[in-house]
C-alpha positions in Angstrom: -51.0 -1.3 -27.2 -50.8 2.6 -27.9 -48.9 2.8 -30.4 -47.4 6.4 -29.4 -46.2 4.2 -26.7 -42.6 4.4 -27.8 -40.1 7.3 -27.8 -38.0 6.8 -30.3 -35.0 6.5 -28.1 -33.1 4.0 -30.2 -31.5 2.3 -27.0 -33.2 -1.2 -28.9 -31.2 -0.4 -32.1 -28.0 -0.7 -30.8 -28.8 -4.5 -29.3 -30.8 -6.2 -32.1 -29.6 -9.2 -33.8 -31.3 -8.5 -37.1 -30.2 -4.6 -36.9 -26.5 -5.8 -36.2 -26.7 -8.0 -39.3 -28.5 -5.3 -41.8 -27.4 -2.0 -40.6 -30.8 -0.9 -41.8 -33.0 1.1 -39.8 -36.1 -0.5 -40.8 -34.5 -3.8 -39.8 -34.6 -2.2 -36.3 -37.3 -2.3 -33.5 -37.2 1.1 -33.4 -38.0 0.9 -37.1 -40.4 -1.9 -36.9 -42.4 -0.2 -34.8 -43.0 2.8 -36.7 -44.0 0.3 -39.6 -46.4 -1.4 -37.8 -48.0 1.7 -36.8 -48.7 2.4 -41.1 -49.2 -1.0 -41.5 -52.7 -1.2 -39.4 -53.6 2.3 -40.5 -53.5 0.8 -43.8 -50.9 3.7 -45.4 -48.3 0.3 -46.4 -49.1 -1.8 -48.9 -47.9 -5.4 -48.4 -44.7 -6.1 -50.7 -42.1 -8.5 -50.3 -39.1 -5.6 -48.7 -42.4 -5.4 -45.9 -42.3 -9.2 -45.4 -38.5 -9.3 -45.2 -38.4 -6.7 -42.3 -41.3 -8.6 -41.0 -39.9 -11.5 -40.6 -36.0 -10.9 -40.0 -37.5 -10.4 -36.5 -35.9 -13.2 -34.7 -38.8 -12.4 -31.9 -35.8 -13.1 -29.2 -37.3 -10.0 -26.9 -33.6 -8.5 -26.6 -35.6 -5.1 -27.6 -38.4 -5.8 -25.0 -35.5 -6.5 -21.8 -33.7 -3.4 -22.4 -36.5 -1.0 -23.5 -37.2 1.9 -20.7 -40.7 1.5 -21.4 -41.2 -1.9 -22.0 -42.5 -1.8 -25.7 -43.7 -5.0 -26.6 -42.2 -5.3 -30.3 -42.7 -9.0 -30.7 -46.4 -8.7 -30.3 -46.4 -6.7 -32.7 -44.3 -8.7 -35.0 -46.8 -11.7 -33.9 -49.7 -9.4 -35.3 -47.9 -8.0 -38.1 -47.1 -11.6 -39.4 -51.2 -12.2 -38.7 -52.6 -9.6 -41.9 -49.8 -11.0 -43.8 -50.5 -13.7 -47.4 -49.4 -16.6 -46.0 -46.8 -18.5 -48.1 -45.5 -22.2 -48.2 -43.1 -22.1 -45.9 -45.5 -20.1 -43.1 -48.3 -23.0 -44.2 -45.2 -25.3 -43.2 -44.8 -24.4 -40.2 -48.4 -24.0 -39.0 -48.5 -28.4 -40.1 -45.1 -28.7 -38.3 -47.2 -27.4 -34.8 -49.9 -29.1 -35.8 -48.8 -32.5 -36.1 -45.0 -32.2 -35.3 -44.4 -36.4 -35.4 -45.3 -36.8 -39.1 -42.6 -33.7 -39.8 -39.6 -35.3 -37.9 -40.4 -38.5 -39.5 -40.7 -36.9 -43.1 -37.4 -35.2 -42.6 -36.0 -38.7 -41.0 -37.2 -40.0 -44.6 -35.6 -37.3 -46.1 -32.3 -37.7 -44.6 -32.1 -41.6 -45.7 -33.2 -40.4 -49.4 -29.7 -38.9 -50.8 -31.6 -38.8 -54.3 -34.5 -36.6 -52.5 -32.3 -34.6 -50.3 -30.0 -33.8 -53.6 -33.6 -32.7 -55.5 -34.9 -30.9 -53.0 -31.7 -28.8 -53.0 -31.3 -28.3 -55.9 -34.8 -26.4 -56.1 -33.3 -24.0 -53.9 -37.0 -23.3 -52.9 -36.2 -24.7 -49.1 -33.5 -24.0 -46.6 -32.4 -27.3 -46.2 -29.6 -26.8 -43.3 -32.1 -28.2 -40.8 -32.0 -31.5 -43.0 -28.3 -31.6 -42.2 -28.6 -30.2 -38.3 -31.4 -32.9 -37.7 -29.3 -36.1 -39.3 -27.0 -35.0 -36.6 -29.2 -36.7 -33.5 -29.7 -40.2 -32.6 -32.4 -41.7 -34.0 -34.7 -42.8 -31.3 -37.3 -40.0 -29.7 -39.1 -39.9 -26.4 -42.2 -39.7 -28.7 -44.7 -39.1 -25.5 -47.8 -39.9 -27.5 -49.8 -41.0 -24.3 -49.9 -40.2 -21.0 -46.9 -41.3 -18.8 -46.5 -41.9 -15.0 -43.7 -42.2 -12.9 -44.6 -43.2 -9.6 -43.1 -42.7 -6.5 -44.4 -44.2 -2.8 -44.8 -41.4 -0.7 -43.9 -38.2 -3.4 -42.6 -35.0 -2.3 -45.1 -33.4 -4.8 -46.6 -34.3 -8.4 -44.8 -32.6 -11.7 -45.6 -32.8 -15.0 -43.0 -32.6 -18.0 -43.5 -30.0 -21.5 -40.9 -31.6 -23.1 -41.0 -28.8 -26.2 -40.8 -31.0 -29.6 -36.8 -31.0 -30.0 -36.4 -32.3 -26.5 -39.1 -34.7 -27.5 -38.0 -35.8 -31.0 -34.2 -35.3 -31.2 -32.7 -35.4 -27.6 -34.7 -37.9 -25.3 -31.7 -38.1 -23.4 -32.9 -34.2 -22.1 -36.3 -36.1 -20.9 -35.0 -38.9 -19.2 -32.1 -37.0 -17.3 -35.3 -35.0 -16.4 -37.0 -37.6 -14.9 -34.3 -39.3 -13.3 -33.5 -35.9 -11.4 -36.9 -35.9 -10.3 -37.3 -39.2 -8.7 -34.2 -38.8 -7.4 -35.8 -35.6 -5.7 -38.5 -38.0 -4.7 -41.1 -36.3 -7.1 -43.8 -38.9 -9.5 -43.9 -37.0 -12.8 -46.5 -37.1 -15.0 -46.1 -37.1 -19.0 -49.3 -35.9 -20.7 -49.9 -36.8 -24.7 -47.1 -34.2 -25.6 -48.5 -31.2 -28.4 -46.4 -28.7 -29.5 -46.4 -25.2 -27.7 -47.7 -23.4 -30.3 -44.9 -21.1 -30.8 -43.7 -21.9 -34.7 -48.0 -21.2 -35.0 -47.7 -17.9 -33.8 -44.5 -16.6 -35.6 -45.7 -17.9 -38.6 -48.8 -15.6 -38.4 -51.6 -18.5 -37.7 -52.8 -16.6 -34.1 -56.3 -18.2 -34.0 -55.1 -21.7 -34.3 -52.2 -20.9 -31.6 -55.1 -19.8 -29.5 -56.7 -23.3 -30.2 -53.7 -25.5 -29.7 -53.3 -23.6 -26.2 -56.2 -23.9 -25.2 -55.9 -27.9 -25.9 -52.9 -27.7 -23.8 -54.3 -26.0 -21.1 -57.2 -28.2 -20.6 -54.8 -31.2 -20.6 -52.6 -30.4 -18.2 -55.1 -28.5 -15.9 -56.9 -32.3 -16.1 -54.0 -33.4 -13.4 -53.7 -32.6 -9.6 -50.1 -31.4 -10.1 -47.6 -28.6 -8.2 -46.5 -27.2 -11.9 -44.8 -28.2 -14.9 -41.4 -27.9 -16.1 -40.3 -27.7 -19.8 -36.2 -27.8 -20.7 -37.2 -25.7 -23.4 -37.4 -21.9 -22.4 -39.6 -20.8 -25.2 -42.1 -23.4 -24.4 -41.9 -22.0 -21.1 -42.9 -17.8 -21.7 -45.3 -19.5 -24.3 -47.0 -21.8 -21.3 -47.1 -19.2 -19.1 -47.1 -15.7 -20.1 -48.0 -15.9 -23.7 -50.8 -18.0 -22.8 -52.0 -16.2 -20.5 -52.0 -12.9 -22.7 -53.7 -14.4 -24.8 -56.0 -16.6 -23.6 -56.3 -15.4 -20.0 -55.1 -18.6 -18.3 -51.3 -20.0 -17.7 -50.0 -23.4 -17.7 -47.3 -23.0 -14.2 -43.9 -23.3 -14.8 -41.0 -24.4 -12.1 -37.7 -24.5 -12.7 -35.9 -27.5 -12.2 -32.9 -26.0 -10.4 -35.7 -25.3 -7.5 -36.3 -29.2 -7.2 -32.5 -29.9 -6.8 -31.6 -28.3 -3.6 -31.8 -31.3 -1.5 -29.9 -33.2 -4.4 -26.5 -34.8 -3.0 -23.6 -34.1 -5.9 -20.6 -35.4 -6.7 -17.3 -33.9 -6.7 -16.6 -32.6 -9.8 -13.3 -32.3 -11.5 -13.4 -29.1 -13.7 -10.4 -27.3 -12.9 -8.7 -28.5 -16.1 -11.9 -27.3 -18.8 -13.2 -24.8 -19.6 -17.2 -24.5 -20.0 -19.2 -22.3 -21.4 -22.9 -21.5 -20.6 -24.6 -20.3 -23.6 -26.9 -18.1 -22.2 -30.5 -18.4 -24.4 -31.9 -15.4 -25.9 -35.6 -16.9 -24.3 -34.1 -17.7 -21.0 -32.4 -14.2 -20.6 -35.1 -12.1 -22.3 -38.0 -13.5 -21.4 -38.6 -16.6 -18.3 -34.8 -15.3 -16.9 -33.9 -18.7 -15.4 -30.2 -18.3 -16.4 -29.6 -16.1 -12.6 -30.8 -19.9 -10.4 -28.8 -21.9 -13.1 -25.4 -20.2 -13.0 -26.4 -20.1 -8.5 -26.6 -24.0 -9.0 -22.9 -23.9 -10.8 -21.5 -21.5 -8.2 -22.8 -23.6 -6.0 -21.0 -26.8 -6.9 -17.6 -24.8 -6.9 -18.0 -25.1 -11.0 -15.6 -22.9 -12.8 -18.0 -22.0 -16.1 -17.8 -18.6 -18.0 -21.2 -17.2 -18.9 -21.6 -16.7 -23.0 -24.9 -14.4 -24.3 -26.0 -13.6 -27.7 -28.2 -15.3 -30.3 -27.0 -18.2 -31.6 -28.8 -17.9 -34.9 -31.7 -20.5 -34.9 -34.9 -18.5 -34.1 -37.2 -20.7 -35.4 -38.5 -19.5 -38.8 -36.1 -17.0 -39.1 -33.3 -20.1 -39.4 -35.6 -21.2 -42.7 -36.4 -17.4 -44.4 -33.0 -16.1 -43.7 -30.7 -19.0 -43.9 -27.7 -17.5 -45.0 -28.0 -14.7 -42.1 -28.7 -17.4 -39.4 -25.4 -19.5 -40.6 -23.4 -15.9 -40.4 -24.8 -15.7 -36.4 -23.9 -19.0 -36.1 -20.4 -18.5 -37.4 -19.7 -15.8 -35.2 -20.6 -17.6 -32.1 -18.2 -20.7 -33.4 -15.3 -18.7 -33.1 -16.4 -17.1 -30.0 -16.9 -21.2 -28.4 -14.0 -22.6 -30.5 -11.5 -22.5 -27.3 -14.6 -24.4 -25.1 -14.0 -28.2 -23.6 -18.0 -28.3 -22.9 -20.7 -25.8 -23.9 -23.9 -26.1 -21.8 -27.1 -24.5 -22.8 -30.6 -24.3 -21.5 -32.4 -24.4 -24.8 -32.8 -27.5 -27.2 -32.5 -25.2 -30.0 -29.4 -23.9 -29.4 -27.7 -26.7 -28.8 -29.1 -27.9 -32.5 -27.2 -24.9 -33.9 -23.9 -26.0 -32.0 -24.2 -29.6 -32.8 -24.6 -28.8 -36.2 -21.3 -26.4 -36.4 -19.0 -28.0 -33.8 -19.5 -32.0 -33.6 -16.0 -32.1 -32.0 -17.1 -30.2 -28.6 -19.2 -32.0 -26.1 -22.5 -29.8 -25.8 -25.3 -30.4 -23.5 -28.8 -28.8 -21.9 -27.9 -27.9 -18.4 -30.2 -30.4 -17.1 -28.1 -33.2 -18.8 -25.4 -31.4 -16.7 -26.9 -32.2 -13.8 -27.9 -35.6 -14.0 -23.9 -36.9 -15.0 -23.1 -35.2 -11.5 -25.7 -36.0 -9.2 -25.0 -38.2 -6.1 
Protein backbone atom coordinates (compact mmCIF):
# COMPACT_ATOMS: atom_id res chain seq x y z
CA UNK A 1 0.00 0.00 0.00
CA UNK A 2 1.49 3.64 -0.72
CA UNK A 3 1.40 5.03 2.17
CA UNK A 4 0.79 8.70 0.74
CA UNK A 5 -2.31 7.03 -0.25
CA UNK A 6 -4.45 8.90 2.18
CA UNK A 7 -5.42 12.63 2.27
CA UNK A 8 -5.87 13.45 5.48
CA UNK A 9 -9.52 14.30 5.03
CA UNK A 10 -10.62 13.14 8.42
CA UNK A 11 -14.18 11.99 7.02
CA UNK A 12 -12.96 8.34 9.16
CA UNK A 13 -12.51 10.38 12.34
CA UNK A 14 -15.81 11.33 12.84
CA UNK A 15 -17.24 7.43 12.52
CA UNK A 16 -14.71 5.44 14.51
CA UNK A 17 -15.64 3.54 17.48
CA UNK A 18 -12.32 3.80 19.25
CA UNK A 19 -12.01 7.69 18.25
CA UNK A 20 -15.69 8.19 19.73
CA UNK A 21 -14.56 6.57 22.90
CA UNK A 22 -10.96 8.42 23.33
CA UNK A 23 -11.43 11.75 21.64
CA UNK A 24 -7.73 11.31 20.77
CA UNK A 25 -6.51 11.86 17.44
CA UNK A 26 -4.01 9.16 17.52
CA UNK A 27 -6.87 6.86 18.48
CA UNK A 28 -8.18 7.70 14.98
CA UNK A 29 -7.61 6.11 11.55
CA UNK A 30 -6.65 9.17 10.36
CA UNK A 31 -4.09 9.09 13.12
CA UNK A 32 -3.25 5.50 12.88
CA UNK A 33 -2.25 5.85 9.70
CA UNK A 34 0.21 8.39 9.99
CA UNK A 35 1.68 6.14 12.81
CA UNK A 36 2.04 3.38 10.80
CA UNK A 37 3.83 5.24 8.23
CA UNK A 38 6.85 6.13 11.27
CA UNK A 39 6.36 2.94 12.52
CA UNK A 40 7.93 0.90 9.34
CA UNK A 41 10.33 3.69 8.71
CA UNK A 42 11.54 2.89 12.04
CA UNK A 43 11.35 6.76 13.50
CA UNK A 44 8.70 5.09 16.56
CA UNK A 45 10.05 3.18 19.06
CA UNK A 46 7.72 0.49 20.34
CA UNK A 47 6.22 1.53 23.94
CA UNK A 48 3.19 0.60 25.52
CA UNK A 49 0.88 4.25 24.53
CA UNK A 50 2.08 2.64 20.66
CA UNK A 51 0.42 -0.75 21.61
CA UNK A 52 -2.58 0.80 23.17
CA UNK A 53 -3.42 2.82 19.88
CA UNK A 54 -2.44 -0.35 18.16
CA UNK A 55 -4.69 -2.35 19.44
CA UNK A 56 -7.90 -0.08 20.47
CA UNK A 57 -8.41 -0.79 16.68
CA UNK A 58 -11.58 -2.72 16.87
CA UNK A 59 -10.54 -3.68 12.94
CA UNK A 60 -14.57 -3.32 12.27
CA UNK A 61 -13.66 -1.51 8.63
CA UNK A 62 -16.19 1.36 9.48
CA UNK A 63 -12.98 3.61 8.32
CA UNK A 64 -12.47 1.46 5.11
CA UNK A 65 -16.65 1.74 4.04
CA UNK A 66 -16.72 5.38 4.21
CA UNK A 67 -13.18 6.38 3.09
CA UNK A 68 -13.30 8.24 -0.53
CA UNK A 69 -10.25 6.44 -1.30
CA UNK A 70 -10.67 3.23 0.12
CA UNK A 71 -7.65 3.19 2.58
CA UNK A 72 -7.21 0.01 3.95
CA UNK A 73 -6.50 0.84 7.70
CA UNK A 74 -7.06 -2.55 9.16
CA UNK A 75 -4.29 -4.01 7.07
CA UNK A 76 -2.31 -1.96 8.38
CA UNK A 77 -3.37 -2.54 11.92
CA UNK A 78 -3.01 -6.46 10.99
CA UNK A 79 0.76 -5.48 10.05
CA UNK A 80 1.29 -3.19 12.65
CA UNK A 81 0.22 -5.75 15.37
CA UNK A 82 2.91 -8.24 13.17
CA UNK A 83 6.45 -6.16 14.32
CA UNK A 84 4.89 -5.97 17.60
CA UNK A 85 6.51 -8.15 21.23
CA UNK A 86 3.93 -10.37 21.53
CA UNK A 87 2.49 -10.71 25.10
CA UNK A 88 0.36 -13.29 26.98
CA UNK A 89 -2.80 -12.46 26.07
CA UNK A 90 -1.72 -12.08 22.00
CA UNK A 91 0.10 -15.81 22.71
CA UNK A 92 -3.58 -16.57 23.96
CA UNK A 93 -5.31 -16.00 21.36
CA UNK A 94 -2.92 -17.42 18.70
CA UNK A 95 -3.68 -21.20 20.98
CA UNK A 96 -7.34 -20.13 21.11
CA UNK A 97 -7.26 -20.33 16.82
CA UNK A 98 -5.10 -22.99 17.05
CA UNK A 99 -6.88 -25.43 18.97
CA UNK A 100 -10.17 -23.55 19.82
CA UNK A 101 -11.99 -26.95 21.61
CA UNK A 102 -9.42 -27.28 24.50
CA UNK A 103 -10.15 -23.21 25.17
CA UNK A 104 -14.06 -23.55 25.46
CA UNK A 105 -13.54 -26.48 27.53
CA UNK A 106 -10.92 -24.83 29.84
CA UNK A 107 -13.17 -21.89 30.25
CA UNK A 108 -16.26 -24.59 30.72
CA UNK A 109 -13.82 -25.82 33.64
CA UNK A 110 -13.37 -22.53 34.72
CA UNK A 111 -16.85 -21.53 34.99
CA UNK A 112 -17.69 -24.77 37.29
CA UNK A 113 -14.44 -23.76 39.54
CA UNK A 114 -15.90 -20.68 41.71
CA UNK A 115 -12.51 -21.03 43.79
CA UNK A 116 -10.50 -20.59 40.27
CA UNK A 117 -12.79 -18.09 38.73
CA UNK A 118 -12.63 -15.95 42.18
CA UNK A 119 -8.40 -16.31 41.83
CA UNK A 120 -8.14 -15.63 38.60
CA UNK A 121 -10.03 -12.36 39.23
CA UNK A 122 -8.58 -11.40 41.65
CA UNK A 123 -5.06 -11.21 39.67
CA UNK A 124 -6.65 -8.77 37.69
CA UNK A 125 -4.16 -9.87 34.94
CA UNK A 126 -7.26 -11.25 32.66
CA UNK A 127 -10.45 -9.69 31.44
CA UNK A 128 -12.62 -12.20 32.75
CA UNK A 129 -16.24 -10.89 31.40
CA UNK A 130 -16.01 -13.49 28.72
CA UNK A 131 -15.99 -16.13 31.70
CA UNK A 132 -19.30 -14.72 32.68
CA UNK A 133 -20.76 -14.06 28.81
CA UNK A 134 -19.80 -17.79 28.01
CA UNK A 135 -21.52 -19.43 31.30
CA UNK A 136 -24.45 -17.81 29.69
CA UNK A 137 -24.97 -20.64 26.79
CA UNK A 138 -26.14 -24.12 27.00
CA UNK A 139 -23.75 -26.47 27.51
CA UNK A 140 -23.83 -28.76 24.58
CA UNK A 141 -21.72 -27.74 21.24
CA UNK A 142 -22.09 -28.84 17.62
CA UNK A 143 -18.40 -29.74 18.11
CA UNK A 144 -17.93 -30.73 14.20
CA UNK A 145 -14.72 -32.61 14.72
CA UNK A 146 -15.20 -34.91 11.54
CA UNK A 147 -16.69 -34.69 8.53
CA UNK A 148 -20.56 -34.56 8.43
CA UNK A 149 -23.04 -35.40 5.61
CA UNK A 150 -26.51 -34.62 5.20
CA UNK A 151 -27.87 -36.37 2.40
CA UNK A 152 -30.59 -35.64 0.33
CA UNK A 153 -32.04 -37.96 -2.84
CA UNK A 154 -31.93 -36.01 -5.75
CA UNK A 155 -30.23 -32.39 -4.22
CA UNK A 156 -30.77 -29.14 -5.62
CA UNK A 157 -26.94 -28.52 -5.16
CA UNK A 158 -24.10 -29.55 -2.51
CA UNK A 159 -23.22 -26.83 0.45
CA UNK A 160 -20.88 -26.88 2.91
CA UNK A 161 -21.16 -25.17 6.45
CA UNK A 162 -18.14 -22.64 8.22
CA UNK A 163 -19.76 -22.72 11.25
CA UNK A 164 -17.14 -19.95 12.90
CA UNK A 165 -16.18 -21.33 16.56
CA UNK A 166 -19.04 -19.47 18.61
CA UNK A 167 -21.71 -20.91 16.36
CA UNK A 168 -19.75 -24.09 16.79
CA UNK A 169 -19.16 -24.16 20.57
CA UNK A 170 -21.87 -21.97 22.18
CA UNK A 171 -25.00 -21.83 19.91
CA UNK A 172 -25.41 -25.23 17.95
CA UNK A 173 -28.82 -24.28 17.73
CA UNK A 174 -27.42 -21.54 14.80
CA UNK A 175 -25.99 -24.95 12.96
CA UNK A 176 -28.82 -26.99 13.10
CA UNK A 177 -31.43 -24.26 12.12
CA UNK A 178 -28.82 -24.08 9.28
CA UNK A 179 -29.22 -27.34 8.20
CA UNK A 180 -32.65 -27.85 8.63
CA UNK A 181 -33.26 -24.63 6.22
CA UNK A 182 -31.14 -26.32 3.83
CA UNK A 183 -32.80 -29.63 3.46
CA UNK A 184 -35.80 -28.06 3.52
CA UNK A 185 -34.40 -26.18 0.39
CA UNK A 186 -33.61 -29.68 -0.83
CA UNK A 187 -29.79 -28.96 -0.56
CA UNK A 188 -27.20 -32.20 1.20
CA UNK A 189 -24.75 -30.19 3.21
CA UNK A 190 -21.56 -31.10 4.01
CA UNK A 191 -19.67 -30.43 7.45
CA UNK A 192 -15.92 -30.63 7.11
CA UNK A 193 -13.62 -31.16 10.46
CA UNK A 194 -14.41 -27.48 11.48
CA UNK A 195 -10.88 -25.12 12.24
CA UNK A 196 -11.12 -21.82 13.18
CA UNK A 197 -10.95 -18.97 10.50
CA UNK A 198 -8.01 -17.60 11.49
CA UNK A 199 -9.12 -14.32 12.39
CA UNK A 200 -8.25 -13.96 16.44
CA UNK A 201 -4.50 -15.24 14.57
CA UNK A 202 -4.34 -12.32 12.55
CA UNK A 203 -5.50 -9.49 14.98
CA UNK A 204 -3.30 -10.85 17.39
CA UNK A 205 -0.27 -10.16 15.13
CA UNK A 206 0.59 -14.12 14.28
CA UNK A 207 0.23 -13.45 10.12
CA UNK A 208 2.39 -16.49 9.10
CA UNK A 209 0.46 -18.97 11.10
CA UNK A 210 -2.95 -17.25 9.79
CA UNK A 211 -1.53 -17.91 6.43
CA UNK A 212 -1.03 -21.60 7.47
CA UNK A 213 -4.30 -22.30 9.12
CA UNK A 214 -5.91 -20.82 5.77
CA UNK A 215 -4.24 -22.53 3.68
CA UNK A 216 -5.38 -25.82 5.79
CA UNK A 217 -8.80 -24.61 5.24
CA UNK A 218 -8.65 -24.11 1.83
CA UNK A 219 -7.41 -27.37 0.92
CA UNK A 220 -10.16 -28.92 3.02
CA UNK A 221 -12.93 -27.52 1.62
CA UNK A 222 -11.58 -27.25 -1.96
CA UNK A 223 -11.35 -31.43 -1.28
CA UNK A 224 -15.34 -31.47 -1.90
CA UNK A 225 -17.42 -31.11 -5.25
CA UNK A 226 -19.59 -28.32 -3.63
CA UNK A 227 -21.60 -24.95 -5.11
CA UNK A 228 -20.05 -22.75 -2.03
CA UNK A 229 -20.05 -22.52 1.57
CA UNK A 230 -22.00 -20.56 3.97
CA UNK A 231 -20.76 -19.41 7.44
CA UNK A 232 -23.51 -17.57 10.05
CA UNK A 233 -20.66 -15.82 11.15
CA UNK A 234 -19.78 -12.70 8.93
CA UNK A 235 -16.18 -12.31 9.93
CA UNK A 236 -15.54 -15.89 9.05
CA UNK A 237 -16.97 -14.90 5.92
CA UNK A 238 -14.63 -11.61 4.52
CA UNK A 239 -11.85 -13.87 6.20
CA UNK A 240 -12.83 -17.04 3.79
CA UNK A 241 -13.15 -15.10 1.02
CA UNK A 242 -11.54 -11.86 0.69
CA UNK A 243 -8.90 -11.91 3.35
CA UNK A 244 -7.87 -15.25 2.08
CA UNK A 245 -7.62 -14.40 -1.00
CA UNK A 246 -5.33 -11.24 -0.27
CA UNK A 247 -3.36 -13.08 1.28
CA UNK A 248 -2.91 -16.21 -0.01
CA UNK A 249 -4.29 -15.73 -3.58
CA UNK A 250 -7.12 -18.21 -3.41
CA UNK A 251 -10.89 -17.82 -1.67
CA UNK A 252 -12.99 -20.27 0.08
CA UNK A 253 -16.83 -19.06 -1.83
CA UNK A 254 -19.26 -17.73 0.24
CA UNK A 255 -23.35 -17.79 -0.33
CA UNK A 256 -25.62 -16.34 1.53
CA UNK A 257 -28.30 -18.25 2.98
CA UNK A 258 -31.07 -15.74 2.31
CA UNK A 259 -30.22 -16.82 -1.61
CA UNK A 260 -31.11 -20.52 -0.78
CA UNK A 261 -34.54 -19.48 0.80
CA UNK A 262 -36.48 -18.03 -2.04
CA UNK A 263 -38.40 -21.05 -2.85
CA UNK A 264 -38.95 -21.53 0.99
CA UNK A 265 -42.83 -21.60 1.87
CA UNK A 266 -43.35 -19.28 5.30
CA UNK A 267 -45.66 -19.04 7.78
CA UNK A 268 -47.71 -16.23 8.69
CA UNK A 269 -46.24 -14.32 11.12
CA UNK A 270 -47.78 -12.41 13.86
CA UNK A 271 -45.52 -9.34 14.62
CA UNK A 272 -47.74 -6.49 14.59
CA UNK A 273 -47.63 -6.37 18.37
CA UNK A 274 -43.37 -6.41 18.84
CA UNK A 275 -41.04 -4.72 18.13
CA UNK A 276 -37.71 -6.14 16.59
CA UNK A 277 -34.61 -4.97 16.13
CA UNK A 278 -31.97 -6.03 13.58
CA UNK A 279 -28.60 -5.32 14.94
CA UNK A 280 -26.81 -4.61 12.02
CA UNK A 281 -22.96 -6.21 12.35
CA UNK A 282 -20.14 -4.05 11.99
CA UNK A 283 -18.57 -7.22 9.53
CA UNK A 284 -21.76 -7.65 7.70
CA UNK A 285 -22.15 -3.82 6.97
CA UNK A 286 -18.54 -2.95 6.46
CA UNK A 287 -17.15 -5.60 4.99
CA UNK A 288 -19.37 -9.05 3.18
CA UNK A 289 -22.64 -6.41 3.24
CA UNK A 290 -25.27 -9.13 3.49
CA UNK A 291 -27.51 -6.98 5.80
CA UNK A 292 -29.27 -5.25 2.15
CA UNK A 293 -30.79 -9.40 1.10
CA UNK A 294 -31.57 -9.98 4.90
CA UNK A 295 -33.68 -6.90 5.70
CA UNK A 296 -35.24 -7.86 1.52
CA UNK A 297 -36.16 -11.38 3.17
CA UNK A 298 -37.94 -9.34 6.23
CA UNK A 299 -39.76 -6.98 3.87
CA UNK A 300 -40.54 -9.66 2.13
CA UNK A 301 -42.49 -11.55 4.80
CA UNK A 302 -44.56 -8.26 5.61
CA UNK A 303 -42.06 -8.24 9.00
CA UNK A 304 -42.29 -4.91 10.75
CA UNK A 305 -38.32 -4.81 12.10
CA UNK A 306 -36.37 -1.47 12.69
CA UNK A 307 -32.80 -1.63 11.46
CA UNK A 308 -30.11 -0.88 14.55
CA UNK A 309 -26.14 -0.15 13.37
CA UNK A 310 -23.17 0.45 15.47
CA UNK A 311 -20.62 -1.67 17.21
CA UNK A 312 -21.75 -3.54 19.86
CA UNK A 313 -18.48 -3.65 21.66
CA UNK A 314 -17.08 -7.30 21.36
CA UNK A 315 -14.36 -7.11 18.56
CA UNK A 316 -12.59 -9.90 19.42
CA UNK A 317 -9.38 -8.98 21.28
CA UNK A 318 -10.20 -5.70 21.76
CA UNK A 319 -13.30 -7.14 24.23
CA UNK A 320 -10.04 -8.66 26.40
CA UNK A 321 -7.26 -5.48 26.11
CA UNK A 322 -9.89 -2.86 26.62
CA UNK A 323 -12.54 -4.35 28.72
CA UNK A 324 -13.75 -1.57 30.43
CA UNK A 325 -14.20 0.42 26.94
CA UNK A 326 -16.03 -2.67 25.32
CA UNK A 327 -18.59 -2.85 28.52
CA UNK A 328 -19.13 1.19 27.94
CA UNK A 329 -20.08 0.25 24.00
CA UNK A 330 -22.02 -2.32 25.27
CA UNK A 331 -23.90 -0.15 27.66
CA UNK A 332 -24.72 2.27 25.20
CA UNK A 333 -26.32 -0.07 22.89
CA UNK A 334 -28.50 -1.61 26.05
CA UNK A 335 -30.25 1.47 26.42
CA UNK A 336 -30.51 1.92 22.76
CA UNK A 337 -32.29 -2.07 22.55
CA UNK A 338 -33.94 -1.69 26.07
CA UNK A 339 -37.54 -0.92 24.46
CA UNK A 340 -36.92 -4.25 21.90
CA UNK A 341 -39.37 -7.55 22.19
CA UNK A 342 -36.73 -9.55 19.98
CA UNK A 343 -33.22 -8.39 18.76
CA UNK A 344 -31.98 -10.32 15.74
CA UNK A 345 -28.45 -10.27 14.66
CA UNK A 346 -26.29 -11.82 11.95
CA UNK A 347 -23.19 -12.32 13.94
CA UNK A 348 -22.57 -14.93 16.83
CA UNK A 349 -20.60 -12.40 18.48
CA UNK A 350 -22.91 -9.94 18.93
CA UNK A 351 -25.45 -11.74 20.15
CA UNK A 352 -22.77 -12.99 22.95
CA UNK A 353 -22.49 -9.32 23.94
CA UNK A 354 -26.46 -9.00 24.14
CA UNK A 355 -26.94 -12.23 25.91
CA UNK A 356 -24.57 -11.29 28.30
CA UNK A 357 -26.22 -7.70 29.10
CA UNK A 358 -29.89 -8.35 28.52
CA UNK A 359 -30.94 -12.10 29.45
CA UNK A 360 -34.54 -10.82 29.72
CA UNK A 361 -34.93 -10.08 25.79
CA UNK A 362 -35.21 -12.92 23.35
CA UNK A 363 -32.13 -12.55 20.91
CA UNK A 364 -31.42 -14.61 17.98
CA UNK A 365 -28.94 -15.01 14.62
CA UNK A 366 -31.26 -14.23 11.74
CA UNK A 367 -30.92 -17.58 10.54
CA UNK A 368 -32.59 -18.91 13.80
CA UNK A 369 -35.25 -16.40 12.65
CA UNK A 370 -35.89 -18.11 9.76
CA UNK A 371 -36.14 -21.59 10.74
CA UNK A 372 -39.11 -20.77 13.70
CA UNK A 373 -41.02 -19.40 10.63
CA UNK A 374 -40.57 -21.55 7.78
CA UNK A 375 -43.45 -23.52 6.29
Amino acid sequence: MDLTECNRCGKCKELCPSYRLFLNEAFSPRGRFQMFNLLINENLPESKKLYERIFSCLLCGTCQANCPLQVNIPFLMYEAREKTNKNLMQYLFKYFSLYPELFFSAIRVLNKSKPLKHFIKKQKKFSTSFLDKISVFEKKSFESSYLKIFNKIKPKGRIALFLGCATNFLMPSISNAIIEILSKANYEVIIPKQNCCGAPLLGAGFRKEMVNLAKKNLKNYKSFNIDGVITPCPTCAHFIDHVYKKITGERINVINITDITENIKFHHIQTSNKRIFFHLSCHSSNYIKEHHKILNLFNNLGINIEKKEGCCGFAGLFSFLFEKSSMDILRKKVLEYEKADMIISSCPNCIIQFKFAMKNKKILHYTEFIHENYS
